[in-house]
LODRENPA-633589 format. One record per residue (C-alpha): residue number from 1; x, y negated, z negated. Coordinates in steps of 0.1 Angstrom, whole numbers, plus 5000, padded with zeros to 4 digits. Layout:
// residues N
i | xx | yy | zz
NUM | X | Y | Z
...
***
This chain:
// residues 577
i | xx | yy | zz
1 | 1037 | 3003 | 1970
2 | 1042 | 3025 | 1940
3 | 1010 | 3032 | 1918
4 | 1011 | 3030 | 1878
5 | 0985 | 3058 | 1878
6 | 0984 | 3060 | 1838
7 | 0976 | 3021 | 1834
8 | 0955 | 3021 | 1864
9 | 0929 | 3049 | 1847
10 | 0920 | 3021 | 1818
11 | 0902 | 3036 | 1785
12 | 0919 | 3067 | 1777
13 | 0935 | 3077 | 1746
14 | 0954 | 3048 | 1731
15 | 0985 | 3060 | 1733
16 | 1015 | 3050 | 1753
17 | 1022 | 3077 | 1773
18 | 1042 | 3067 | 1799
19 | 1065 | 3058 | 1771
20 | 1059 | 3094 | 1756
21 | 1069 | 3108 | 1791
22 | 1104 | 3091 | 1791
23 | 1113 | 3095 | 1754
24 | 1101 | 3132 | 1755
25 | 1125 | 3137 | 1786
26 | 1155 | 3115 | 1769
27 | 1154 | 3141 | 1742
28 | 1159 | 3169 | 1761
29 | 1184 | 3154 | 1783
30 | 1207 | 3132 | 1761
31 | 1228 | 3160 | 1741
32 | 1235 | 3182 | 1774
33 | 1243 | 3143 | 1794
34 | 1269 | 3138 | 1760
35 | 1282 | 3172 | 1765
36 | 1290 | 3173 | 1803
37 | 1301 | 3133 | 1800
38 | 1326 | 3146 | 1763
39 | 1341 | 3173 | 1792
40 | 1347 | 3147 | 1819
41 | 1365 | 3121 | 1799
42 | 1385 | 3147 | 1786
43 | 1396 | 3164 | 1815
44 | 1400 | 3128 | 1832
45 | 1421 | 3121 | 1798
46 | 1441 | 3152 | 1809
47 | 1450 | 3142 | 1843
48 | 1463 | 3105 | 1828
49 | 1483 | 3128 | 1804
50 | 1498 | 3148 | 1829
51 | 1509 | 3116 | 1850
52 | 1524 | 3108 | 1821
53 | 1544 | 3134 | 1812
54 | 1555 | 3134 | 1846
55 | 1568 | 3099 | 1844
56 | 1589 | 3110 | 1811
57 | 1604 | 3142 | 1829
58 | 1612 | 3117 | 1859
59 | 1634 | 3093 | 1836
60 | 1651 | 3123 | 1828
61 | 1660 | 3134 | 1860
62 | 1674 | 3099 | 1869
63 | 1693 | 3097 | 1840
64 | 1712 | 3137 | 1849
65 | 1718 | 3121 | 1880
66 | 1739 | 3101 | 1871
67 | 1762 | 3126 | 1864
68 | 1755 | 3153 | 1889
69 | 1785 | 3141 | 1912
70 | 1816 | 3143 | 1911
71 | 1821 | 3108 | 1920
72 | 1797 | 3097 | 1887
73 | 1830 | 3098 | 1874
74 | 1856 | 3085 | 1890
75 | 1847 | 3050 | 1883
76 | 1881 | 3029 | 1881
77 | 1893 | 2994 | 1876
78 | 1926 | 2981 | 1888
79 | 1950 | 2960 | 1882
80 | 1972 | 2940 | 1908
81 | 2007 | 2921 | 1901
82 | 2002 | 2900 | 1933
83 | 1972 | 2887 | 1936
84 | 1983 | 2859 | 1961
85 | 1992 | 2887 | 1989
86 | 1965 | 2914 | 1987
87 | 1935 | 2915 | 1972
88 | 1923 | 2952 | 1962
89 | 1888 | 2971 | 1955
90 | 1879 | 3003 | 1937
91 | 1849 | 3028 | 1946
92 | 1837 | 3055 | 1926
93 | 1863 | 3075 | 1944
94 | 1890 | 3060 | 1932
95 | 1921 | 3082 | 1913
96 | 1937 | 3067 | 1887
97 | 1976 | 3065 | 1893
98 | 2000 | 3040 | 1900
99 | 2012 | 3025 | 1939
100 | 2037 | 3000 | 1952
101 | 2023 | 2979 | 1986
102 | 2047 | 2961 | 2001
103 | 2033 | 2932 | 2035
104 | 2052 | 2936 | 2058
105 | 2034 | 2913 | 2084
106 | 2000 | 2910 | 2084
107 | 1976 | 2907 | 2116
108 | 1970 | 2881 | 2135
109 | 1954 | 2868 | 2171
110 | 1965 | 2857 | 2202
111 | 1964 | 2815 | 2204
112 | 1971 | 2799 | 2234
113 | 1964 | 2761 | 2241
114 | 1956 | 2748 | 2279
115 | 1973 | 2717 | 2298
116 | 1956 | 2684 | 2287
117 | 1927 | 2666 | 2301
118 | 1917 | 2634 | 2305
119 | 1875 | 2639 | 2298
120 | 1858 | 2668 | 2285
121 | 1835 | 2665 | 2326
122 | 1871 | 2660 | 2345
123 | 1864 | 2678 | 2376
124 | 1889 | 2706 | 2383
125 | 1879 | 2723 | 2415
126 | 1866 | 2692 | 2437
127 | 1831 | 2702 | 2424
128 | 1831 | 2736 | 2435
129 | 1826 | 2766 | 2414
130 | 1855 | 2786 | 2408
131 | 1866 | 2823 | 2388
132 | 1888 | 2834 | 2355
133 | 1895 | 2869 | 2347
134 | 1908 | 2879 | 2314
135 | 1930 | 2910 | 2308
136 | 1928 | 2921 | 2273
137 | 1945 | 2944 | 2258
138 | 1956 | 2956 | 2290
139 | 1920 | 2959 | 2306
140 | 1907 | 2938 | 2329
141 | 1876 | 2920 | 2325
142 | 1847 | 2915 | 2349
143 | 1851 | 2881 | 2363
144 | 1837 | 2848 | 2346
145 | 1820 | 2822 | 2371
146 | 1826 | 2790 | 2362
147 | 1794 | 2773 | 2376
148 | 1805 | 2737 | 2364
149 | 1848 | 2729 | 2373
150 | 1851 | 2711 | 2343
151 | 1870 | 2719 | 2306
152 | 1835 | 2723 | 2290
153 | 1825 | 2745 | 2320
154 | 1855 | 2763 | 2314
155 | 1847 | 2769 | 2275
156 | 1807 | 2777 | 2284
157 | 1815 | 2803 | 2308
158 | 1841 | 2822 | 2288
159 | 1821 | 2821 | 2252
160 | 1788 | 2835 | 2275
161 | 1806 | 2860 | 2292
162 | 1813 | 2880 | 2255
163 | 1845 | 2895 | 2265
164 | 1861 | 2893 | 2226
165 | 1879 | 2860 | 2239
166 | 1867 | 2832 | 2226
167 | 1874 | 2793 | 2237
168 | 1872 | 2761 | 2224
169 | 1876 | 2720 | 2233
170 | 1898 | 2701 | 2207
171 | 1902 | 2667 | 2212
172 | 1938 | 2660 | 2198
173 | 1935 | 2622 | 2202
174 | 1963 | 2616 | 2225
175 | 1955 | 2584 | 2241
176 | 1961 | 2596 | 2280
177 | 1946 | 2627 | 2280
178 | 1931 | 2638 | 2250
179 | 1911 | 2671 | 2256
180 | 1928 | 2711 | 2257
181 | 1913 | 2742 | 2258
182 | 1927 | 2766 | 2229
183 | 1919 | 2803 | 2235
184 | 1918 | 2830 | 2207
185 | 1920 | 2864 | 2216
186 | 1905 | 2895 | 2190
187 | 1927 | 2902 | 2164
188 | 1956 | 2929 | 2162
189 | 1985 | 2939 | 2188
190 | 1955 | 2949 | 2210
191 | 1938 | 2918 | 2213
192 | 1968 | 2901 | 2236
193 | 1954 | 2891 | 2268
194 | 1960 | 2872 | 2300
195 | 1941 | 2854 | 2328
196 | 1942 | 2843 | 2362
197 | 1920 | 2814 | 2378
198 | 1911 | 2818 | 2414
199 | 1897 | 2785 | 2432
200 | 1877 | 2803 | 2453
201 | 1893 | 2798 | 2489
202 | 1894 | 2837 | 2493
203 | 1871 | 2863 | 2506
204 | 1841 | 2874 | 2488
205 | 1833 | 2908 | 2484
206 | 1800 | 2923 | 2501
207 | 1786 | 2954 | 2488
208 | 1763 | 2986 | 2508
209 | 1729 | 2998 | 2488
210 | 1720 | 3027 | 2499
211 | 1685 | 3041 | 2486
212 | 1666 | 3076 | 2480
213 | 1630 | 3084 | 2488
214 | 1607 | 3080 | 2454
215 | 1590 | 3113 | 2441
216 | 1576 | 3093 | 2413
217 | 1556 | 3061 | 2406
218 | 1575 | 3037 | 2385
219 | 1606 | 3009 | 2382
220 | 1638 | 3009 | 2390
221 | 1664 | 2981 | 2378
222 | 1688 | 2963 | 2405
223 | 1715 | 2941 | 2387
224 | 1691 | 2934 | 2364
225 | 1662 | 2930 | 2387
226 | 1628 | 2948 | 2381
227 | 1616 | 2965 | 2416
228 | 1585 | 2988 | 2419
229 | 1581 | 3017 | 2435
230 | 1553 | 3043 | 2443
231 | 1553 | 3081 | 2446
232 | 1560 | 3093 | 2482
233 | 1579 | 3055 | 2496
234 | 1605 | 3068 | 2522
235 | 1644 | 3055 | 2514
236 | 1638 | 3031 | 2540
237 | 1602 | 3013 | 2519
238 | 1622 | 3015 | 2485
239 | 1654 | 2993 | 2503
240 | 1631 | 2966 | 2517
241 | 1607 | 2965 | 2480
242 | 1645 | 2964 | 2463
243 | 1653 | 2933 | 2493
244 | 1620 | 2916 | 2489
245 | 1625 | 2914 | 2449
246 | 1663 | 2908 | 2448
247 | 1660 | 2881 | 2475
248 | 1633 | 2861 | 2452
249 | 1654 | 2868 | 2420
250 | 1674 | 2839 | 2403
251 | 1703 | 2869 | 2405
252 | 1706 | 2860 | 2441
253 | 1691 | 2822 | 2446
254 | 1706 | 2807 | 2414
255 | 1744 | 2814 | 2428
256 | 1754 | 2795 | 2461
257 | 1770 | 2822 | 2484
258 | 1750 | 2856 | 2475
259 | 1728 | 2868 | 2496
260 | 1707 | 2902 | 2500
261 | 1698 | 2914 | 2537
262 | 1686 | 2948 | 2557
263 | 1718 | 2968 | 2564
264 | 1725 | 2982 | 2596
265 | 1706 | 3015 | 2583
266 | 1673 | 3013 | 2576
267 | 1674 | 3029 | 2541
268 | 1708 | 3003 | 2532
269 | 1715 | 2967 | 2524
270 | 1741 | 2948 | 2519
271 | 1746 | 2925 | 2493
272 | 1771 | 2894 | 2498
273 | 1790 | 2883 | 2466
274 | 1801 | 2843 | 2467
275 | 1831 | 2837 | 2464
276 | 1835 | 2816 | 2434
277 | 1825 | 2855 | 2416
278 | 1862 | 2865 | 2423
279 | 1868 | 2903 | 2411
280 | 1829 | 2912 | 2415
281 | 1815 | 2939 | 2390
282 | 1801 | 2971 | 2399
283 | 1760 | 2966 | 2406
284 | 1740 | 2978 | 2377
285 | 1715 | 3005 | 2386
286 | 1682 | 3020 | 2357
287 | 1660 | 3045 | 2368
288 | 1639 | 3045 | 2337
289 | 1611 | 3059 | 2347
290 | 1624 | 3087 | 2365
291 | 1611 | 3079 | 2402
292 | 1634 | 3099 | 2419
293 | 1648 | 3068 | 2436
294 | 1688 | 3071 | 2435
295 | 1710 | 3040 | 2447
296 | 1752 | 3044 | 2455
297 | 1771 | 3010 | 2463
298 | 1805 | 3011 | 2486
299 | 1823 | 2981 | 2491
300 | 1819 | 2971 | 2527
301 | 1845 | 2943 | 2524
302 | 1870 | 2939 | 2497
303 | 1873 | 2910 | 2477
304 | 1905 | 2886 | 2485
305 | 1920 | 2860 | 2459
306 | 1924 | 2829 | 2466
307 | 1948 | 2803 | 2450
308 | 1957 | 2798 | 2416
309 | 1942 | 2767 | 2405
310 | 1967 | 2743 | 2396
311 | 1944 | 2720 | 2375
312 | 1940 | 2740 | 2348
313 | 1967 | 2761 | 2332
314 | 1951 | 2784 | 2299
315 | 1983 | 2796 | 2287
316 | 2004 | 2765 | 2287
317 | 2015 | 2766 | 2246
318 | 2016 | 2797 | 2231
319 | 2001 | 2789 | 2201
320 | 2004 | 2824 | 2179
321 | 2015 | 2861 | 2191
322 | 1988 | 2891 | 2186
323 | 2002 | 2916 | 2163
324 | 1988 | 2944 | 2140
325 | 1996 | 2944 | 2098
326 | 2019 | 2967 | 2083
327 | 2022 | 2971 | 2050
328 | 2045 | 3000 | 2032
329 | 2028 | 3022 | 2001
330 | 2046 | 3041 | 1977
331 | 2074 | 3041 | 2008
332 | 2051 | 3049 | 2037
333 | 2047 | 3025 | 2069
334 | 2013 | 3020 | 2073
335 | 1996 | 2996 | 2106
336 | 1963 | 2987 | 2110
337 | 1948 | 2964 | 2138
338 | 1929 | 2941 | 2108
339 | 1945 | 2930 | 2073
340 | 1916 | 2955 | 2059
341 | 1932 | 2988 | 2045
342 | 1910 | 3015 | 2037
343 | 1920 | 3052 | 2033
344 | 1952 | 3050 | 2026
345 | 1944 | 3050 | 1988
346 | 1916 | 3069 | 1981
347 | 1886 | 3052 | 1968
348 | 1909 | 3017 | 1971
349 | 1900 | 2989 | 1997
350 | 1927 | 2969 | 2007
351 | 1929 | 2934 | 2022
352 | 1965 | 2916 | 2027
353 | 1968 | 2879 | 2027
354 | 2003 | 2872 | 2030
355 | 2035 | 2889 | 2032
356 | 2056 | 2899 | 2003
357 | 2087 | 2918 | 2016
358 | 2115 | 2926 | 1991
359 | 2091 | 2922 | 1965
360 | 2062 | 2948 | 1968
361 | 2027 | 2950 | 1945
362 | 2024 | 2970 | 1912
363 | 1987 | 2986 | 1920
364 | 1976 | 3003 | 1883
365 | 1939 | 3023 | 1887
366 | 1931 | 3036 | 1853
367 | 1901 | 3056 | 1846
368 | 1872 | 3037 | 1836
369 | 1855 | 3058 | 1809
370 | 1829 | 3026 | 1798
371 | 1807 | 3035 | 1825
372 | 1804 | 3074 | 1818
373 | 1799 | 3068 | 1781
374 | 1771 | 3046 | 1791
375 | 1756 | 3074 | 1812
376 | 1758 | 3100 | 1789
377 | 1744 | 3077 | 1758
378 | 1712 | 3067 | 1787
379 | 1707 | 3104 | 1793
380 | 1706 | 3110 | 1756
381 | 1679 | 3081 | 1751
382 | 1660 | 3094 | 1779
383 | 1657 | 3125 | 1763
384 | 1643 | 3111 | 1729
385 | 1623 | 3084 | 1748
386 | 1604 | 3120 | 1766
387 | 1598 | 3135 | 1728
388 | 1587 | 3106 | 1720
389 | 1561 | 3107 | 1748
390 | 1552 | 3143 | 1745
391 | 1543 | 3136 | 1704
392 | 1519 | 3107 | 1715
393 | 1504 | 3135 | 1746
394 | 1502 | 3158 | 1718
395 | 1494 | 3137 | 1690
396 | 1459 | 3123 | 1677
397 | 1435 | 3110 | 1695
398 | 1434 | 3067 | 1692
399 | 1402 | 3052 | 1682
400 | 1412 | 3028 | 1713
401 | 1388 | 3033 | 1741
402 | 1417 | 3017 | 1766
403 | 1444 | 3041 | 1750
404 | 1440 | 3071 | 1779
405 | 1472 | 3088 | 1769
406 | 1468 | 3098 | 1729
407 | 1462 | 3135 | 1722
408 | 1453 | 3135 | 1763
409 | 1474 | 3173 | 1759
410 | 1468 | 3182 | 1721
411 | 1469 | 3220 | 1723
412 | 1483 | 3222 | 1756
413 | 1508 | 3246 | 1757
414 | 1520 | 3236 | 1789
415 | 1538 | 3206 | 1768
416 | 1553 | 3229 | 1747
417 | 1569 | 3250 | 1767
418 | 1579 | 3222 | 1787
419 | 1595 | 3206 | 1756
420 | 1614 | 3242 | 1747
421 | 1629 | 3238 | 1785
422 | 1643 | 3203 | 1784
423 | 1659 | 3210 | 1748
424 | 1677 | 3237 | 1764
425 | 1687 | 3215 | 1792
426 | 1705 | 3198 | 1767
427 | 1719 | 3221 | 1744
428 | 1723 | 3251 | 1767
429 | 1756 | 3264 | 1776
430 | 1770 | 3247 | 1813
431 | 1766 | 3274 | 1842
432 | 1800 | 3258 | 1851
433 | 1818 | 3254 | 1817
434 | 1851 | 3251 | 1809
435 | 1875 | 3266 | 1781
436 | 1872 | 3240 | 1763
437 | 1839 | 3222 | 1771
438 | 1811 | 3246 | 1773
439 | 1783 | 3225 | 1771
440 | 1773 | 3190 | 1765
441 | 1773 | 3199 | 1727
442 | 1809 | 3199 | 1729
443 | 1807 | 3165 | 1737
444 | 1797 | 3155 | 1699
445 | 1755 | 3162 | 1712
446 | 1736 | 3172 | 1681
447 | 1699 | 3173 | 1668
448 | 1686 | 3164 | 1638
449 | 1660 | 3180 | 1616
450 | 1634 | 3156 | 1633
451 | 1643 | 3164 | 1669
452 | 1657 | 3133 | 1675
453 | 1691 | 3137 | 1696
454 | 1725 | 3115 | 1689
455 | 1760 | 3118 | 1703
456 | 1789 | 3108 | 1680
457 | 1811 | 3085 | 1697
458 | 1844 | 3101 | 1680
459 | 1839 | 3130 | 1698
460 | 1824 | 3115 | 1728
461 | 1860 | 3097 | 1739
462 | 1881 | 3132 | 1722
463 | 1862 | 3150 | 1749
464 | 1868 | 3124 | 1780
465 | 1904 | 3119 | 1770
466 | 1914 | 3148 | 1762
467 | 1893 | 3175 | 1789
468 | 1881 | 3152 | 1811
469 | 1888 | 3170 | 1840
470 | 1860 | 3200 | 1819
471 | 1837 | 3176 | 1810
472 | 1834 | 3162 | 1847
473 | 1833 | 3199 | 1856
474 | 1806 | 3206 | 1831
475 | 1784 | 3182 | 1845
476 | 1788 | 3181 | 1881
477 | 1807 | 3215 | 1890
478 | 1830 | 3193 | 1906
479 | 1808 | 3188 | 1940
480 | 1793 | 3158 | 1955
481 | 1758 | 3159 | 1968
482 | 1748 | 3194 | 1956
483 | 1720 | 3211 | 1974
484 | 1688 | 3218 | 1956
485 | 1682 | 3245 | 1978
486 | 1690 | 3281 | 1963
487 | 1707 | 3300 | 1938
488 | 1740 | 3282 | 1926
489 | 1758 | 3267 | 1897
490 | 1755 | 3234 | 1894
491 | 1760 | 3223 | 1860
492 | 1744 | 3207 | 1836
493 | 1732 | 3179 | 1854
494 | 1722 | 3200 | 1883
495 | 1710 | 3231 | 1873
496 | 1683 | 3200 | 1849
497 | 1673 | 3183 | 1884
498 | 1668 | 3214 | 1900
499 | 1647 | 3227 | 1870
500 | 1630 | 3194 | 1863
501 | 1622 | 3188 | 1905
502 | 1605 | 3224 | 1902
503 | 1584 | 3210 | 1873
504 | 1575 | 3174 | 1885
505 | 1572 | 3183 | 1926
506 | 1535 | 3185 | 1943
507 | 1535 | 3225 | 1939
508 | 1551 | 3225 | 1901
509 | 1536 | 3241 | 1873
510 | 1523 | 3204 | 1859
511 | 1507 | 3192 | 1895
512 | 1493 | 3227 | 1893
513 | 1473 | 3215 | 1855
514 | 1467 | 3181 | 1871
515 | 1452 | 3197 | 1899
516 | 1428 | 3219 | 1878
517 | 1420 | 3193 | 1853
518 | 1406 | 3168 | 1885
519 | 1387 | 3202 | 1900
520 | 1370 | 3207 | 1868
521 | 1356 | 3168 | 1865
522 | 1344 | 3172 | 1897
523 | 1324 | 3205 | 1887
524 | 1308 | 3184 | 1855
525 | 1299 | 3158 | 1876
526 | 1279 | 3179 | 1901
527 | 1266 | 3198 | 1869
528 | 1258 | 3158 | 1858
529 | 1238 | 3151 | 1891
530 | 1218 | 3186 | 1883
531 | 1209 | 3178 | 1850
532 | 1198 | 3143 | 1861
533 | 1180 | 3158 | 1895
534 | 1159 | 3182 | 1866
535 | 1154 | 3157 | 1843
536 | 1137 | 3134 | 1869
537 | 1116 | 3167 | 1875
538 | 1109 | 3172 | 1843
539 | 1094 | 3129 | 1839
540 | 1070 | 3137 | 1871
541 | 1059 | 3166 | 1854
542 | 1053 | 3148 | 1825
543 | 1038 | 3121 | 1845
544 | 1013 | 3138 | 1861
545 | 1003 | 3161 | 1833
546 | 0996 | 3129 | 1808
547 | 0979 | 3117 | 1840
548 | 0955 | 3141 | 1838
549 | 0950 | 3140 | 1798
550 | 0940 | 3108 | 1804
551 | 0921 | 3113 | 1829
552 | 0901 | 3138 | 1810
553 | 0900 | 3116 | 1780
554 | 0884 | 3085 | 1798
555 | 0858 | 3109 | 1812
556 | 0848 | 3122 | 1775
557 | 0851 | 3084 | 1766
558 | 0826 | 3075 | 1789
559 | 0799 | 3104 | 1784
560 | 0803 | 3092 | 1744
561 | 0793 | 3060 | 1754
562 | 0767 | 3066 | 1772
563 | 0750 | 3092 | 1752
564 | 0758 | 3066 | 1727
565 | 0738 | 3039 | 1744
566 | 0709 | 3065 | 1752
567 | 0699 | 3078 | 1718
568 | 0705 | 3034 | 1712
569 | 0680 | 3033 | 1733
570 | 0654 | 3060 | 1725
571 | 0657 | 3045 | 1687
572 | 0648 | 3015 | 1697
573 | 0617 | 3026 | 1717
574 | 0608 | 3046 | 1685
575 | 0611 | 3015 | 1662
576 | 0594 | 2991 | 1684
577 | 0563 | 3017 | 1679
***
């Protein structure tokens, strides 16, 4: 426990000198605290004022970009005299000119409806499982299983097998047999297709494995089964850990007719396809983790159709022929698999809806200046909204404790200098002018006495109608995407970003000031922690040296009292006489 040494001693002198000890330190140590705490706020003022005049160059450079491609202005709107047979979009790539579209056809998918049935579960195959194999486009597919003979079975199997054909059971209310399969192939010339049915009386096909050593521990995949194997298992180990896990697998017990078995070689097996699979796909093999294990599959006995089955018939109305669109522009035959059109105008999407022959489509894309004038008027505001900024950086000081941003950089001539570029951003002469449009000036740009910048709109739309093809040039040197790598000429709007970036980025001149306002607040407050590591010196000093005044005191205190009380006493013995 902590000792109040001074009040312990009693008597002394009177006086408050513990109190004395603190005040005599505070005045020595509050006008060197004010001082160090003055340059800390400051500099921390600094560093908010520098974030801010970051954020102002920022807006800037959003509002050049704008207007630093060459697509920033080729916004377009369009008009269409046949709204009922195509339907058109513009991009910022769009030219303005005039086209003629005539439909000739437009695309459509392949539709065929099934023979009838009487119940959506009519078996079809006397229970048994059977196969369809598409052909589209000329391709043929893997074969579907049907695991279930019925017209839903049917339409289950073909939607899960994903092969772009799709099927569906409509119920067209005849009162014998109600129930047909339609069938709708992808769309364009390329999505015709065909089937076949097998009923599964052929042969199935059976399939050798043959397996390599593993060099690696890891997993292989089998059609889709997971087997492990362990560095150094000889051909033969990996076929029988590939047997054991195929012949638990659903791959294999979930279908009546497969099977998985030893082959006559120890390092083979044979794998025995049902029947019901017709055509059977090749065997899927994944050596992920690169054991070292490779697998090759032969057929070992080839697959043999069986008979059509006569229950069901896929094709039996042809409900709609596949073919591709084809629309003519500005006298040019043009196909595409979908009714979407795209770059065959430029900038201009295209979608037909219906055909139009002998009577083609006016297109009209006309220049949409509206958007470009707004630009240009935002990157004008943005550059008065930054003056404004820098005036209030600059400025006076607030009396508003909470305001962190007035006169934050009075005197800094960083600001200034920074203000002289950006004008000249503006005002400067276009590193990729034209005859008659030199720089943004040229444009109607102009500065009053007050620094405040305006653009007249009379000159503004004299400039984009009649040099527009300058004033794009002005801006973006024509280019898309510039790079803000190296030396080039990129504009106005460029050659700003590319000045601004270099200002704003982690190594610019104004991180740089940030940087050094932060390092000297943390120099004040180290000096801070000195001063108060001193000052707490200085109060033990203090302490201990009105510690011992006291003491002293009390002593001469008590020797006055008792001398006191002595001579008391010898006058009394002297009066009693």
């Amino acid at each position: 426990m902590a000792t109040d040494i001074i009040g312990a001693l009693g008597a002394g002198s009177g006086v408050d000198v513990k109190s004395l000890a603190k005040s005599l330190v505070e005045v020595e140590k509050a006008p060197r605290e004010n001082a160090i705490n003055i340059k800390i706020d400051d500099q921390e003022r600094r560093v908010a004022g520098y974030a801010a005049l970051m954020a102002a160059l920022e807006n800037v450079k959003t509002a050049f970009a704008k207007l630093n491609d060459l697509s920033d202005f080729n916004a377009g709107s369009v008009t269409n005299s046949q709204t009922g047979n195509l339907t058109v979009a513009t991009t910022s790539d769009a030219v303005p000119g005039r086209h003629t579209i005539e439909v000739n056809q437009i695309a459509k998918v392949q539709r065929n409806a099934s023979n009838e049935f009487a119940a959506t579960t009519t078996a079809l195959n006397s229970g048994n499982p059977f196969s369809v194999r598409l052909t589209v486009g000329g391709v043929a597919q893997d074969s579907i299983r049907v695991a279930t003979d019925t017209p839903q079975g049917i339409v289950d199997a073909i939607n899960a097998a994903d092969q772009a054909v799709t099927a569906q059971l409509v119920d067209t209310g005849d009162d014998t047999n109600p129930y047909t399969i339609t069938l709708s192939g992808p769309i364009g010339a390329d999505g015709a297709f065909s089937y076949a049915v097998d009923d599964a009386s052929g042969t199935a096909t059976s399939n050798t494995l043959t397996f390599a050593a593993a060099t690696a521990t890891g997993t292989i995949t089998v059609g889709g089964v997971a087997v492990s194997v362990t560095e150094g298992q000889t051909a033969s180990e990996v076929a029988e850990a590939a047997r054991v896990a195929l012949a638990a697998a659903d791959f294999i017990t979930g279908v009546s007719g497969r099977s998985i078995v030893s082959g006559a070689s120890t390092d083979t097996l044979t794998l025995q396809w049902a029947a019901s699979d017709g055509e059977s796909p090749a065997l899927t093999y994944v050596d992920s983790d690169t054991t070292g294990v490779g697998m090759t599959s032969a057929t070992a006995t080839s697959f043999v159709a069986g008979s059509t089955l006569a229950a069901v018939d896929l094709a039996s109305t042809s409900l709609q022929t596949a073919q591709d669109a084809q629309i003519t522009v500005d006298g040019l035959l043009i196909t595409r698999s979908s009714n979407a059109f795209d770059k065959v105008i430029p900038g201009v999407f295209i979608d037909v809806l219906a055909t139009n022959v002998g009577e083609p489509a006016d297109l009209k894309i006309t220049r949409d200046t509206a958007t470009i004038k707004e630009n240009l008027l935002a990157l004008v505001k943005s550059y008065n909204d930054a003056i404004s900024d820098f005036a209030v950086l600059t400025g006076a000081r607030s009396d508003d404790p909470e305001d962190l941003y007035s006169g934050s950089l009075s005197g800094d001539s960083t600001v200034r200098r920074i203000k002289s570029d950006l004008r000249a951003m503006f005002m400067d002469d276009s590193s990729t002018g034209g005859t008659s449009i030199q720089a943004f000036r040229n444009l109607g740009l102009d500065i009053d006495r007050t620094g405040v910048m305006s653009l007249d709109d009379d000159d503004l739309d004299a400039a984009l109608t009649g040099n527009f093809d300058e004033v794009v040039a002005a801006f973006s040197a024509g280019t898309n995407k510039q790079s803000q790598y190296g030396v080039a000429s990129r504009g106005i709007a460029g050659d700003a970003i590319y000045a601004i970036e270099a200002l704003i980025s982690s190594r610019g001149t104004i991180m740089a000031q940030s940087d050094g306002a932060e390092s000297r607040v943390a120099d004040y407050q180290d000096k801070l922690e000195a001063l108060n590591t001193r000052m707490e010196a200085l109060l033990a000093r203090y302490t201990k040296q009105f510690g011992i005044m006291e003491s002293v005191v009390g002593q001469s205190n008590a020797m006055r009292d008792s001398l006191s009380a002595t001579f008391d006493g010898m006058m009394a013995m002297y009066t009693n006489k």
